[in-house]
N, C-alpha and C positions, 0 to 999 in steps of 0.2 A: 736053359740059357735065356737070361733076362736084359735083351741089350736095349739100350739107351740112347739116345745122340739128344743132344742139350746144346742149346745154345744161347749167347749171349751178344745184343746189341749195343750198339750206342749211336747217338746221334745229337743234331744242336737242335735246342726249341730257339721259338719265335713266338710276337707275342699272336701272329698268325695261326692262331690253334685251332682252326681245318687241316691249314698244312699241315701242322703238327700229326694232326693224325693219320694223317695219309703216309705220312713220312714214318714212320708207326710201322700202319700195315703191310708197305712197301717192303719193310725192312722184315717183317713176321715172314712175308712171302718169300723174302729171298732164302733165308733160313729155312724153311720150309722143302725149298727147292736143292737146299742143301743135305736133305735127309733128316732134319730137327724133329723131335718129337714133341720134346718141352722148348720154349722160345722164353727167354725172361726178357722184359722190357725196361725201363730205366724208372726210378719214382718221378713220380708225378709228370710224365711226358705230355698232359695237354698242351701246360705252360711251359715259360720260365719258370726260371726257382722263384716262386713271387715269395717264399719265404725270407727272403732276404731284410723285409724293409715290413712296419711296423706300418700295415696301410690297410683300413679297414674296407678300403672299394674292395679288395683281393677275398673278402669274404662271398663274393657272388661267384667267384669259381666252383663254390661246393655245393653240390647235388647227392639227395639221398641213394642210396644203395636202391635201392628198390625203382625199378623202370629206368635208372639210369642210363642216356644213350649209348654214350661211352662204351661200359660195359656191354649191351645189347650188341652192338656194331661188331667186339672181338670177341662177343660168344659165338656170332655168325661166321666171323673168320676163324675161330675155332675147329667150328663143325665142318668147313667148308675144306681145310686143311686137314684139318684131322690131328690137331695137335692142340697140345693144354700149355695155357695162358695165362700167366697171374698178372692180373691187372691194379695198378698202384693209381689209386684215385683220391681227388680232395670230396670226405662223407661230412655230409649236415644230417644230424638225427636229430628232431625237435631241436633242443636251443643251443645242441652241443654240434662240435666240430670235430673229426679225424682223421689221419693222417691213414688211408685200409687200403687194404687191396682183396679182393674180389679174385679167387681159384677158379678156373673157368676148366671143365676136362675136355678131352680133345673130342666128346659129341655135343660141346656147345651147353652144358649143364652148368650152371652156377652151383659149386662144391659148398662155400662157405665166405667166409668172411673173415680176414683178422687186421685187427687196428693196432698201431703202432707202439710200442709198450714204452720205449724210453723215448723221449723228445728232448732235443739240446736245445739251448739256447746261448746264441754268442754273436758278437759283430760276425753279418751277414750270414746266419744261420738263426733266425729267432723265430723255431718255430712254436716256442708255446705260448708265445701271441695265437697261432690260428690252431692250436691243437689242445685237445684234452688228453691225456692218457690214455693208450688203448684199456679195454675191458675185457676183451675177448678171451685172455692169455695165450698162451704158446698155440700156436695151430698145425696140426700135420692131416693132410688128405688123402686117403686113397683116390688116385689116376688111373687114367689105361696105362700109362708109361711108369710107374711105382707110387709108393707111400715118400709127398713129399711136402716138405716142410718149409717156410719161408718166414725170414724177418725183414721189418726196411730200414734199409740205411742203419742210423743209430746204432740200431738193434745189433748190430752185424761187430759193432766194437765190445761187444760184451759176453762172456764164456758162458754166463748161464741160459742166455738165450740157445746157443747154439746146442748148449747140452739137453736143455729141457724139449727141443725138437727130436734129438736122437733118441732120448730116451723113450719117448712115444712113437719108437719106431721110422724117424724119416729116412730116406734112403739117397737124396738128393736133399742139399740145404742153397734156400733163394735167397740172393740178399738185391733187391732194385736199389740206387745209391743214387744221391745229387751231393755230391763233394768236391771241392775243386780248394782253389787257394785261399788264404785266411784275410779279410780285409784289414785285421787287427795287427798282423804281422806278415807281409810283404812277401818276407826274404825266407818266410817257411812253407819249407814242400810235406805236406802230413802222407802222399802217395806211398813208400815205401811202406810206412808205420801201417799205415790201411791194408794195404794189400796183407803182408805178413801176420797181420790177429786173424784175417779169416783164412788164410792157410794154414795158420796154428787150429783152426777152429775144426778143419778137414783132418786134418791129424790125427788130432785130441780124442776124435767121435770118429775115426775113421769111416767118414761119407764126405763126398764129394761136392762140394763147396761152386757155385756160379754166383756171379757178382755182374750186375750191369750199371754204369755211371755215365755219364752224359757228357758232350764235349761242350766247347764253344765259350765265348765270352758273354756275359751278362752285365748291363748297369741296373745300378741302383743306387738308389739314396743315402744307405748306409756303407755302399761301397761297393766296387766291381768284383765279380767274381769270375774267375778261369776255372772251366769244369775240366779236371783232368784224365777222363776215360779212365783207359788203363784197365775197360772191362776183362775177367780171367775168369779163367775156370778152372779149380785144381780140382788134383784124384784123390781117393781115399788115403792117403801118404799127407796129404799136404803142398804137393810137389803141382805146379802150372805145368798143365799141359795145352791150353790156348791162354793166349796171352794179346789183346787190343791193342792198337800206343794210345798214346796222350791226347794226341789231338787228331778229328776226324773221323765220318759214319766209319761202324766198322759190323758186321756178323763173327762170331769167332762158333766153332761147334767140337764138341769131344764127345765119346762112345766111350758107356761102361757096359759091361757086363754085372747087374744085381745082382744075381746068381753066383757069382764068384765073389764080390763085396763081400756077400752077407757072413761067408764061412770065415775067411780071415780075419771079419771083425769079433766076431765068435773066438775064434781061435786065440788072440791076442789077450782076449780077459778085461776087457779095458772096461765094461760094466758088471763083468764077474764079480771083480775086485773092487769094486766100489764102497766104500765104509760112510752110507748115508749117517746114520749117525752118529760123526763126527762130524757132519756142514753143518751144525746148526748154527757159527757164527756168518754163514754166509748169508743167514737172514735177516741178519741184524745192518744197520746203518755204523762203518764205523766197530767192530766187533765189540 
């Protein structure tokens, strides 16, 4: 028996990004306190979403991977804990930009590195103003807690990411999220839509899907934005079993058993049955 407890956060930034982190670790600790083994934290929780607005000051937010404080600060909380940390940070590598996060396992070790693969850009989501394409491709880590696999944000609205994770074995799939309302369209709520691709995604790959999003109101230039939480965490079904609300910090934690996952995802055929070649149009733009 391979049990688990996972949890997911949420809380509001400020452009206070001390507090920000404190309020961070605060929130790591109480999880922690809660039995958590793995803790996912929100993307990009220094800041605001400074992605919102095409403002080139916002490029002194990003620090390279290597000595980064940030990082350094929740490997410590890591080790100190005894629980693994995937940290969603703004990376400068030479003259490029990305959107990573940094696997920390639960004695404080930096696993790896994976940078963001799809970046949108829309009123009040422009991030490939400050982002390149990740490089990395798909990442999945051996932990003390399992083999686990993480996309951000974006990432999280797209089946091949979630599959290219399974397939390399993830056992738990991370998605950290900054999502809230559309500034382009007022009266649309995208929360249901979001939530149900990545319980489809749990499903699909039967593994177990945690998702953290961030609350609170933000201004900006190109428009306000309402971060809608609604952090969850479904089961290898698909099916929530912690569930956040909308607005306000929240910890949410669920326990699986890997060891009982692994056989009924086996059992079901869902990568027995796979006819790889026949996807070749999904490599195409457009079939």
């Amino acid at each position: 028996m391979r049990s688990v407890t996972v949890a997911a956060t949420q809380f509001a930034c400020t452009w206070d990004l001390a507090a920000n982190l404190d309020r961070a670790e605060m929130l790591v600790r109480e999880a922690a306190a809660q039995g958590a083994q793995v803790v996912l934290l929100q993307e990009l929780f220094e800041a605001p979403y400074f992605c919102a607005d095409e403002r080139p000051d916002h490029f002194a937010l990003a620090r390279p991977w290597a000595g980064n404080p940030v990082i350094a600060r929740f490997a410590d909380l890591a080790a100190e804990l005894g629980v693994v940390l995937p940290i969603s940070f703004f990376e400068s590598v030479g003259a490029a930009h990305f959107n990573a996060l940094a696997m920390i396992d639960a004695d404080g070790t930096e696993l790896g590195l994976y940078r963001k693969s799809h970046i949108p850009q829309g009123p009040g989501y422009r991030e490939k103003y400050f982002f390149a394409p990740g490089d990395t491709g798909f990442q999945v880590w051996d932990t003390a807690f399992g083999r686990i696999g993480a996309g951000i944000c974006w990432d999280q609205w797209f089946p091949e990411c979630a599959r290219a994770l399974a397939l390399q074995g993830a056992e738990l799939i991370l998605y950290p999220t900054a999502i809230g309302s559309e500034p382009a369209f007022p009266g649309y709520d995208s929360q249901p839509h979001w939530q149900r691709v990545m319980q489809g995604h749990a499903g699909a790959n039967m593994v177990p899907v945690i998702a953290s999003n961030r609350v609170g109101f933000e201004t900006n230039q190109d428009g306000d934005i309402t971060f809608y939480g609604s952090s969850f965490i479904a089961d290898q079904f698909g099916a929530v079993v912690a569930q956040a609300p909308r607005q306000g910090e929240a910890v949410i934690t669920a326990s699986f058993d890997l060891d009982e996952i692994a056989p009924q995802r086996a059992g079901w055929g869902l990568f027995r049955d796979r006819r790889p070649e026949l996807y070749g149009v999904i490599g195409t733009y457009g079939g």
